[in-house]
SEDREN-541610 format. One record per residue: x, y, z of N, C-alpha, C, CB in turn. Coordinates in pm, 1 decimal, decimal comma, always signed. Glycine has a CB too. Example, Ala and Ser with C-alpha at 12.3 -4.5 7.8 and 13.67 -1.06 7.14 Angstrom:
PT	n.x	n.y	n.z	ca.x	ca.y	ca.z	c.x	c.y	c.z	cb.x	cb.y	cb.z
PT	+1319,0	-569,0	+780,0	+1230,0	-450,0	+780,0	+1320,0	-330,0	+780,0	+1130,8	-447,3	+904,6
PT	+1285,0	-225,0	+708,0	+1367,0	-106,0	+714,0	+1290,0	+3,0	+787,0	+1408,4	-59,8	+572,5
END
This chain:
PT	n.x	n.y	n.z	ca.x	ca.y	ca.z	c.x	c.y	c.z	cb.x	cb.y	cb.z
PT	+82,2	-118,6	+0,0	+0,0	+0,0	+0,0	+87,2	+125,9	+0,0	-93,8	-0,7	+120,6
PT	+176,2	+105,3	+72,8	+264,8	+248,8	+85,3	+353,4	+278,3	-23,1	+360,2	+251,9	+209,9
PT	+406,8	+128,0	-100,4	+490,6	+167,6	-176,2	+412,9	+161,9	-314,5	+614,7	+91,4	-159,6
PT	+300,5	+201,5	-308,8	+203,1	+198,6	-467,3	+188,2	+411,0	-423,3	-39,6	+43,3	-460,3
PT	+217,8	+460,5	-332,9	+137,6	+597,9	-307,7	+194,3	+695,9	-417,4	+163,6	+665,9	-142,7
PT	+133,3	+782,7	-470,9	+139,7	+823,2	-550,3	+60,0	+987,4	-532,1	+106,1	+721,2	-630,2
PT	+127,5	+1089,4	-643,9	+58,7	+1204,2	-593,6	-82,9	+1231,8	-613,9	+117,9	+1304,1	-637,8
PT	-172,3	+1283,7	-538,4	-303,3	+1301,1	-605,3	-382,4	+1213,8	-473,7	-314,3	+1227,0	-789,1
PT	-296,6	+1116,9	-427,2	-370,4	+1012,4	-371,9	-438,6	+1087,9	-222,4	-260,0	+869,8	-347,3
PT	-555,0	+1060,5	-159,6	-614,0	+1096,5	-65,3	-604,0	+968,3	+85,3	-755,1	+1129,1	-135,2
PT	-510,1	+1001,8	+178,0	-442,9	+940,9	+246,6	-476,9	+982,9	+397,2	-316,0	+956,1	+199,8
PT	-488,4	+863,2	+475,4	-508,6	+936,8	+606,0	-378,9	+910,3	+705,5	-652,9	+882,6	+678,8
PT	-360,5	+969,9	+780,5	-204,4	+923,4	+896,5	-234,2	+882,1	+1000,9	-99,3	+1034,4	+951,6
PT	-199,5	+797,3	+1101,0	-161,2	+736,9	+1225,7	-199,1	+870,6	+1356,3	+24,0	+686,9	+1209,4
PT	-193,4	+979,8	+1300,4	-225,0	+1075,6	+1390,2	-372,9	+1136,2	+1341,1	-103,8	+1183,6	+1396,3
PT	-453,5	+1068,6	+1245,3	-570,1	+1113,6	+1248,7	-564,5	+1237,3	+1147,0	-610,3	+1141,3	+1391,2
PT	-455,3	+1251,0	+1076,9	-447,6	+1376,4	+976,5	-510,7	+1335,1	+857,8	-298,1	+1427,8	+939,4
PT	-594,9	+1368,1	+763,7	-603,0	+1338,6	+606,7	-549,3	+1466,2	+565,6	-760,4	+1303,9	+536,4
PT	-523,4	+1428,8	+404,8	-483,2	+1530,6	+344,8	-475,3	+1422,4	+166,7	-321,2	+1608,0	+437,0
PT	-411,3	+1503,5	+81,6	-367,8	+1481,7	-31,7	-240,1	+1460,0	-31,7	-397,7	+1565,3	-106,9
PT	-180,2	+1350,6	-84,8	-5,4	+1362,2	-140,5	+1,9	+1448,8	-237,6	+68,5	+1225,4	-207,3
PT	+109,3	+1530,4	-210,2	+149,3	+1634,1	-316,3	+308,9	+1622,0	-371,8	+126,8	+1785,3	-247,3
PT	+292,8	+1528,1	-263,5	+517,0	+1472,4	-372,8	+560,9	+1345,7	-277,4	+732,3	+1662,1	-335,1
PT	+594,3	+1209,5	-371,1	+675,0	+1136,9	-305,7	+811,9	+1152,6	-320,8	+646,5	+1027,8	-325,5
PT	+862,3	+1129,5	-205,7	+1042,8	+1143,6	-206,0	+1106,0	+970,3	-180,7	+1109,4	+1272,0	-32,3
PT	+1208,8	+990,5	-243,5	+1267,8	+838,2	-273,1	+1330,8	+796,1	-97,9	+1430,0	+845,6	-426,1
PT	+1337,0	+920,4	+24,3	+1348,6	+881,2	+116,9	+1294,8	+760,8	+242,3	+1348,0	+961,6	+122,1
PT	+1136,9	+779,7	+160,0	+1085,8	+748,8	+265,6	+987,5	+828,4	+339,1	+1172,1	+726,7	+327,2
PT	+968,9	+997,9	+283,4	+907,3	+1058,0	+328,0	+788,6	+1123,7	+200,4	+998,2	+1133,2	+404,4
PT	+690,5	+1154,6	+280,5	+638,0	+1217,0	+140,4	+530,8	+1346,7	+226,3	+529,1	+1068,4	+15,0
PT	+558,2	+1406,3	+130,0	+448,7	+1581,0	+128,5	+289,5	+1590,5	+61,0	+541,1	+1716,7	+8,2
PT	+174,0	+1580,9	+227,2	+104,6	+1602,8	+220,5	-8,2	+1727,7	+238,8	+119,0	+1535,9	+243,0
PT	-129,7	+1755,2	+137,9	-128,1	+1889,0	+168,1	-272,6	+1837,7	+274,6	-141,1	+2019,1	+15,6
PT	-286,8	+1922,9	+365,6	-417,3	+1904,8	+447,8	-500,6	+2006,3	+474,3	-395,0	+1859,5	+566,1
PT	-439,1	+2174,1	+350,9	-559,7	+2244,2	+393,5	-484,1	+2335,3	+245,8	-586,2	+2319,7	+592,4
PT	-581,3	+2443,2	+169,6	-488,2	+2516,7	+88,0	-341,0	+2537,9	+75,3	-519,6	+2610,2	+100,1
PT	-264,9	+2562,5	+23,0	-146,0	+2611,4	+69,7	-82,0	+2562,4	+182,9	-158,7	+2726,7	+87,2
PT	-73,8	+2475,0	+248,2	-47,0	+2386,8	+375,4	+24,9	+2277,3	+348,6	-165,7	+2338,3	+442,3
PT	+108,8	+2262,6	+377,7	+159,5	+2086,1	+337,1	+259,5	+2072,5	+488,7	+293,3	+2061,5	+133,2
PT	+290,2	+1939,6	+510,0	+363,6	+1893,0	+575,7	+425,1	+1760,7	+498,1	+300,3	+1881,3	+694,8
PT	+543,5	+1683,5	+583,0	+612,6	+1590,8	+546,3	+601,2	+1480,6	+652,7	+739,2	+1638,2	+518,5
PT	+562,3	+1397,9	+597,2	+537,2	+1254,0	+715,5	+636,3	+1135,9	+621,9	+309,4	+1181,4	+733,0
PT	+635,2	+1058,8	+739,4	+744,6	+951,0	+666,8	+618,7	+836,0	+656,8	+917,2	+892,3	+783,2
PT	+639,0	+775,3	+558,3	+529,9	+675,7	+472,4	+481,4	+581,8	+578,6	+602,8	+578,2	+334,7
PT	+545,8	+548,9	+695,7	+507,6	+471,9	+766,9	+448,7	+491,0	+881,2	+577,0	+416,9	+776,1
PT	+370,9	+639,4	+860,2	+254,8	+691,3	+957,8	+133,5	+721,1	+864,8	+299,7	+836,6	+1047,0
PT	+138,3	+691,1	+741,3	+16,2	+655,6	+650,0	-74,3	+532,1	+668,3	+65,3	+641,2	+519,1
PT	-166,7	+524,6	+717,2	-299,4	+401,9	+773,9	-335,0	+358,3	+698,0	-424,1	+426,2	+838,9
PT	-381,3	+449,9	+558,2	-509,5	+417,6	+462,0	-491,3	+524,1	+385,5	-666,2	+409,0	+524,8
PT	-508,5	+446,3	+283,8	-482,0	+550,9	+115,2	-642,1	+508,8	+123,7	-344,2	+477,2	-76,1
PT	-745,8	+661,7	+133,0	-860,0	+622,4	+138,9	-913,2	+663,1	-20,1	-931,2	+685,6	+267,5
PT	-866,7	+731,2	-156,3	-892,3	+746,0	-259,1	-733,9	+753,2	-352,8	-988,8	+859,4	-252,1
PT	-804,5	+662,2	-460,8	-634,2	+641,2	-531,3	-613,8	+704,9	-646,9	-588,7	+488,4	-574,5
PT	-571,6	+792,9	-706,8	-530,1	+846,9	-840,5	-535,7	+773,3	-926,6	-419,0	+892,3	-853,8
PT	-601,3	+783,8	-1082,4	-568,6	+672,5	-1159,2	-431,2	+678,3	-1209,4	-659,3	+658,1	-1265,8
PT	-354,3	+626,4	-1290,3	-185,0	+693,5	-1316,6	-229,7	+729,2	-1496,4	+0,2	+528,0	-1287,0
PT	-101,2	+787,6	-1507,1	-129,0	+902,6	-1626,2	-56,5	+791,6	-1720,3	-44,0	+1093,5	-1612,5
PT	-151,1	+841,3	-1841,9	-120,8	+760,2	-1956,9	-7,1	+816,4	-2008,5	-227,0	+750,9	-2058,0
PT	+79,7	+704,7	-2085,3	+159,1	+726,1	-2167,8	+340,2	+776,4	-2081,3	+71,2	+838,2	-2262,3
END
């Protein structure tokens, strides 16, 4: 599940946060946004539930 996440995807965290992914990083961490203009960085393994999935882009 974590290693399919992708941007766009609608994700909830271990602390009860949802938000949108707005960038995966090859670290281990990735940037979610949870309100306009807002983002934070959580590391993939406080993600619970990818509760809506992006389809991926053609071509």
């Amino acid at each position: 599940m974590r290693g399919a996440l992708r941007r766009g995807d609608k994700v909830l965290t271990s602390g009860g946060i949802v938000g949108k992914v707005t960038k995966v990083k090859d670290d281990g961490e990735i940037e979610i946004e949870i309100a306009q203009n807002v983002k934070i960085h959580v590391v993939k393994g406080a993600i619970t539930q990818v509760m809506s999935k992006t389809e991926p882009a053609e071509g």
